[in-house]
N, C-alpha and C positions, 0 to 999 in steps of 0.2 A: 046779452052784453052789447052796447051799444059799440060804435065806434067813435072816433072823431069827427068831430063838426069842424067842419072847415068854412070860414064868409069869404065869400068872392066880392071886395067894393071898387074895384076897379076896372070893371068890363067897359066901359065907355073910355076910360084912357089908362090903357095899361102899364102899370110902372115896370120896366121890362131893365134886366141886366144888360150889360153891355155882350155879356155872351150869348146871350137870348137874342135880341138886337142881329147877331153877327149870323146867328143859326137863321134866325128869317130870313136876312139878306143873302145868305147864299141858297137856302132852298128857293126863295124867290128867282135865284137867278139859272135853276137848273131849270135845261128843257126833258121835261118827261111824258110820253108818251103811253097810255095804260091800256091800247085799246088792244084786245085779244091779240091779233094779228104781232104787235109791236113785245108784249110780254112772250109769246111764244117766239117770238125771233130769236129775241135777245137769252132766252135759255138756250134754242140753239145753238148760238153762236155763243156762251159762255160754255157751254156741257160740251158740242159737238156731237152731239144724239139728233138724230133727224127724225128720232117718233120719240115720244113718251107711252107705249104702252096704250092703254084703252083710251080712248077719250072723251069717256063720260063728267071728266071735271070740267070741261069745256063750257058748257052751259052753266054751272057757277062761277067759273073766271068773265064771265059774259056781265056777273050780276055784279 
């Protein structure tokens, strides 16, 4: 069973809602930092856990 077909004709200028519009402009204006060091901080300081257990996921948070 197939699904729906979907045509994308607007990738070169996309006609975007005013709330789509609003969602870029504020992601665009947050500062986010993803590098390992910056992600483990902020769990952290959100948990207040100073280890996670093993740290074998380390090296896929890397990727």
């Amino acid at each position: 069973m197939a699904g729906p077909t979907y045509r994308l004709t607007d990738l070169a200028d996309p006609q975007l809602t005013d709330l789509q519009r609003a969602g870029l402009a504020f992601g665009e204006s947050v500062d986010v930092e993803l590098s390992v060091d910056a992600v483990l901080g902020a769990a952290r300081d959100q948990t207040g856990l100073a280890a996670f257990g093993p740290e074998d996921f380390v090296e896929r948070l890397e990727l």
